[in-house]
C-alpha positions in Angstrom: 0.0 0.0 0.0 1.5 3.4 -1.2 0.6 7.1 -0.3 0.3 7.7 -3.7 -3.0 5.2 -3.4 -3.8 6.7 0.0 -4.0 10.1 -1.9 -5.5 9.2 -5.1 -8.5 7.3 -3.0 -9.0 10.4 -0.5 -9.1 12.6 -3.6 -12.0 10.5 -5.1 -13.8 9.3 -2.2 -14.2 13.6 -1.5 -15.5 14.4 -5.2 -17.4 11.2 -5.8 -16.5 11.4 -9.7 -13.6 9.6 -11.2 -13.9 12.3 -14.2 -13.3 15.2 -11.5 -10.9 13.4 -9.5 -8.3 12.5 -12.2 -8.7 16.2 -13.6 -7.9 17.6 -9.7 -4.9 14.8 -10.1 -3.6 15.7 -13.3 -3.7 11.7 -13.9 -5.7 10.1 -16.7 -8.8 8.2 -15.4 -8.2 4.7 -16.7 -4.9 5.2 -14.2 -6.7 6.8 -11.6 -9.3 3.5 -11.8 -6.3 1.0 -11.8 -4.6 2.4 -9.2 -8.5 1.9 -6.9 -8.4 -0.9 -8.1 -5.1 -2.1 -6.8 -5.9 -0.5 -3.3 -9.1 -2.2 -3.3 -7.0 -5.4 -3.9 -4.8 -5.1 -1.0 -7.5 -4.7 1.3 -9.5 -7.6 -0.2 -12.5 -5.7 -0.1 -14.5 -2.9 -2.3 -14.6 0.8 -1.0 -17.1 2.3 -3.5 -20.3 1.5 -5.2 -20.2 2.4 -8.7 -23.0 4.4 -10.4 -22.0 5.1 -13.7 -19.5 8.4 -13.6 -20.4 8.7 -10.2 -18.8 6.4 -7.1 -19.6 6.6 -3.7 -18.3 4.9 -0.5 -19.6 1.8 1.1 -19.3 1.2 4.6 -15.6 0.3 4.2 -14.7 3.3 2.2 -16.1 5.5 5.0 -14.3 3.7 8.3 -11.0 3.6 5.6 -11.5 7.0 4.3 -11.6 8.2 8.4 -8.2 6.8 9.1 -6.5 8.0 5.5 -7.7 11.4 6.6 -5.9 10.9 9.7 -2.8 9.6 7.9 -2.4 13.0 5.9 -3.0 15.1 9.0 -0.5 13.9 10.9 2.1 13.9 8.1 0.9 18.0 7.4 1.5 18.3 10.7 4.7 16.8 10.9 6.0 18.8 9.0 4.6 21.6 10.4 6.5 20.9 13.7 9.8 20.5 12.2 10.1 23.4 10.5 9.0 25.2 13.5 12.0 23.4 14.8 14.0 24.2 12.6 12.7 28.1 12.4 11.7 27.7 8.9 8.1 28.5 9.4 6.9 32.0 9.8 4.6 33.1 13.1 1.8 32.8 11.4 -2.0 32.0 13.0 -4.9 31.3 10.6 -8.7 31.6 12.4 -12.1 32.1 11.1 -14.1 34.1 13.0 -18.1 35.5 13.1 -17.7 38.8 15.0 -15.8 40.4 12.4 -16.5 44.1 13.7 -14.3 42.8 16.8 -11.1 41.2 14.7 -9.5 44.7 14.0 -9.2 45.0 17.6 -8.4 41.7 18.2 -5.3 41.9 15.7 -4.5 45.5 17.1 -3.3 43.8 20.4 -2.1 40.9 19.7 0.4 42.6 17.5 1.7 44.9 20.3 2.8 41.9 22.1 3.6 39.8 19.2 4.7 42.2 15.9 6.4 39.4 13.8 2.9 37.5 13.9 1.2 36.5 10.5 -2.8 36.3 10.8 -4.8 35.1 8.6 -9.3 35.7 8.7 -11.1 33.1 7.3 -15.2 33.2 6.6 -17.2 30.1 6.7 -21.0 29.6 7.4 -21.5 28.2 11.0 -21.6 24.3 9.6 -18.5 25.3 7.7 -15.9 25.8 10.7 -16.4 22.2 12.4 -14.7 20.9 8.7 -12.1 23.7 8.1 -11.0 22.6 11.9 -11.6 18.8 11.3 -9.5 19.4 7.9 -6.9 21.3 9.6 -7.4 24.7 7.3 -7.6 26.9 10.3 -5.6 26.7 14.0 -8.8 28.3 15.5 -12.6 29.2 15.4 -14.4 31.9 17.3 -17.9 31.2 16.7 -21.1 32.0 18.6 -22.2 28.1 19.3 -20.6 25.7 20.5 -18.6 23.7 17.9 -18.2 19.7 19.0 -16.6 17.1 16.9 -14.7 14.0 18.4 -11.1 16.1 17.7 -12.9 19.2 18.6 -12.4 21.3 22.3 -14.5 24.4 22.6 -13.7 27.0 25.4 -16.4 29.6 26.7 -15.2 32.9 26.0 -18.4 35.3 27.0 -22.0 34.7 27.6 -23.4 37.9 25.6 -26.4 40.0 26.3 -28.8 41.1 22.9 -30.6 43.9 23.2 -33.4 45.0 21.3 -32.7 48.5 19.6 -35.0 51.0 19.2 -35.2 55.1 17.2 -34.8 57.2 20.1 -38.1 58.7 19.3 -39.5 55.4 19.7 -43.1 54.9 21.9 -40.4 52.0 23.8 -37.6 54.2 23.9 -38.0 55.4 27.2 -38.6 51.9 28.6 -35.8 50.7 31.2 -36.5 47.2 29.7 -38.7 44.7 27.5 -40.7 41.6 27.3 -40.1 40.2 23.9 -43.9 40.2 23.2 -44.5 43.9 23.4 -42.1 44.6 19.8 -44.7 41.2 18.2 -46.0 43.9 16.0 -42.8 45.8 14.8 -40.9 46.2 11.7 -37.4 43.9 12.2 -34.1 44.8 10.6 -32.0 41.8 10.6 -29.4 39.9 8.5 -30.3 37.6 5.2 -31.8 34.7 6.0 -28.8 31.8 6.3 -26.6 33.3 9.3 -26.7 32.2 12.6 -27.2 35.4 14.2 -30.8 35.5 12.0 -31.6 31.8 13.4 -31.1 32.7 16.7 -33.0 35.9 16.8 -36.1 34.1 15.1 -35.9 31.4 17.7 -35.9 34.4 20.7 -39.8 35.5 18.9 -40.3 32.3 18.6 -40.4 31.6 22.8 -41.9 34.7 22.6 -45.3 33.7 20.8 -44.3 35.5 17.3 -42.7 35.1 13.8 -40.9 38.3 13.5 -42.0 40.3 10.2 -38.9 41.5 8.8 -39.1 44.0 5.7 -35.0 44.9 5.4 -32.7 42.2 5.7 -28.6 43.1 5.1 -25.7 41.1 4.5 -23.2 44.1 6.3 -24.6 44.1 10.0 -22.7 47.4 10.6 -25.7 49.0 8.9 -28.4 47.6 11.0 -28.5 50.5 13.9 -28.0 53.4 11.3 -31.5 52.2 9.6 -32.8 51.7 13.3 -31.2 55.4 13.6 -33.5 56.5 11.0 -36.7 55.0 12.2 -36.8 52.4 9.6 -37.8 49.6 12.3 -36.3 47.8 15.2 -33.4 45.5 15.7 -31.5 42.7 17.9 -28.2 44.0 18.7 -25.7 42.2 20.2 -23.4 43.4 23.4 -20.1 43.1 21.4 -21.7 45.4 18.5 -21.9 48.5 20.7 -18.6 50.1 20.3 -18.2 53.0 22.5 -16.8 54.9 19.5 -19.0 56.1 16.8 -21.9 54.7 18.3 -25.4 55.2 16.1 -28.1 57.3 18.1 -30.3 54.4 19.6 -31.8 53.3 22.4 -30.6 49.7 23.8 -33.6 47.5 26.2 -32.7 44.5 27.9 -35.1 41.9 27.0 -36.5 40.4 30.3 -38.4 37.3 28.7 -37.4 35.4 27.4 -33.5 35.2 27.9 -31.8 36.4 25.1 -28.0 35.8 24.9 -25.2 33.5 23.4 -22.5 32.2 23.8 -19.2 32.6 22.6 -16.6 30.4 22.5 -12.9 29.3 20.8 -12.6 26.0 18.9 -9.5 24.4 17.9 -8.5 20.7 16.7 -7.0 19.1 19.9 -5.2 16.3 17.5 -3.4 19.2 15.1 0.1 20.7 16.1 -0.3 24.4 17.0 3.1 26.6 16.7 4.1 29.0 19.6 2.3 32.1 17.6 -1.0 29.8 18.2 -0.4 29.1 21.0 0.4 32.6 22.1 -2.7 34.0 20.3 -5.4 31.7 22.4 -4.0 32.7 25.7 -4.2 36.4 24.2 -7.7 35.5 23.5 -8.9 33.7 26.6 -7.0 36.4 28.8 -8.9 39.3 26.3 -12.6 38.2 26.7 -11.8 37.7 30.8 -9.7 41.2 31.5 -9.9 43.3 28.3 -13.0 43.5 26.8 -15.4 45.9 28.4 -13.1 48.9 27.6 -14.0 48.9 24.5 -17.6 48.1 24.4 -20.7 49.5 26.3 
């Protein structure tokens, strides 16, 4: 059994299509079919069930396909850790995050401590960061679930307040606080439908006896409280989205019922080899959310 196998049989099992997995491997499909073939011969058993173009894995090809995975990951991060040994890899710390208003301060000061530091952001649906951590593309994941996966530790960082936001000239603006079920008849601003933040907030008027109607919905989330500014409806605004700087003129009610907060959390693959810069940078983090935060934010 070769790597070259290994490889070629990770490569297709992950496309499902001979066709698109020779083209990915530059290798003509009657080679790429031989050389399954062969593998499947030195197992003694079948790993795919053949549909025309399309292949897909049995049983065997999915319990094999877990440990080949495996075998690449540790040889990735081999390699990793000796050129950290041997100084030839640059500080660098990749991470995909989904409170990207609070990355620029994030990256501010880490780099006092730490200038020679590489950083690189990374965007992913929710669903998408459990397999860019399982698949080793990113060191680290700030989300605002919980992330589990057998390979997978998640840390609490913050359990964060949402507010609902209101025009100051608002007929609730001079509330000290909110049940959920007095704003059942008002105009939402919200994201598109599809992010997490969107799902959560739904689910809050959902315990609350309502489906939210929600005329304006916005990809950029910075805009939200500028159109709640201008009277244009109401919103749910997270703790960690009021700035003290350059703050939109709006009003800010706790919600008394129900409870509406989330959690946020860092994720990293406990199996992967993290270098001294990641190392450094969740420390940075965990110490940041605990000691830091709150002078920056309302």
């Amino acid at each position: 059994m070769e790597l070259l196998q290994l490889r070629y049989f990770q490569v297709t099992a992950k496309l499902e299509h001979m066709t698109k997995a020779a083209e990915q491997l530059q290798v003509s499909q009657p080679a790429l079919s031989a050389t399954i073939g062969r593998l499947e011969e030195d197992l003694g058993m079948p790993l795919f069930i053949r549909k025309g173009r399309n292949i897909y894995l049995n049983e065997f090809g999915n319990a094999f396909l877990k440990r080949v995975n495996r075998i690449f990951q540790e040889l990735e991060d081999g390699e990793r850790e000796m050129k950290a040994l041997a100084d030839l890899l640059d500080q660098s710390i990749s991470v995909a995050i989904a409170l990207p208003h609070i990355l620029p301060i994030l990256i501010v000061e880490f780099l006092k401590e730490h200038p020679n530091t590489k950083i690189s952001q990374y965007v992913a649906p929710f669903t998408g960061k459990k397999q860019q951590l399982e698949n080793g593309e990113v060191d680290f994941c700030i989300s605002m679930s919980p992330i589990y996966g057998e390979n997978i530790e998640w840390l609490t960082l913050l359990e964060e307040e949402i507010y609902l936001s209101v025009p100051p000239n608002h007929h609730l603006s001079t509330r000290s606080s909110i049940d959920l079920r007095e704003a059942a008849n008002e105009s939402f601003i919200n994201r598109t439908s599809g992010y997490e933040f969107r799902r959560l907030t739904e689910q809050f008027c959902r315990e609350a006896g309502f489906e939210p109607y929600t005329p304006i919905e916005l990809e950029e989330a910075g805009v939200i409280l500028r159109l709640v500014e201008m009277g244009l409806g109401v919103s749910f605004t997270p703790q960690l989205s009021l700035l003290r700087q350059s703050l939109p003129n709006t009003v800010q009610l706790p919600i008394t019922n129900p409870v509406c907060k989330r959690t946020i959390g860092i994720a990293w693959n406990k199996t992967r080899y993290l270098n001294k810069a990641a190392l450094d940078f969740r420390a940075f983090i965990i110490n940041f959310f605990k000691y830091e935060i709150a002078r920056y934010f309302q």
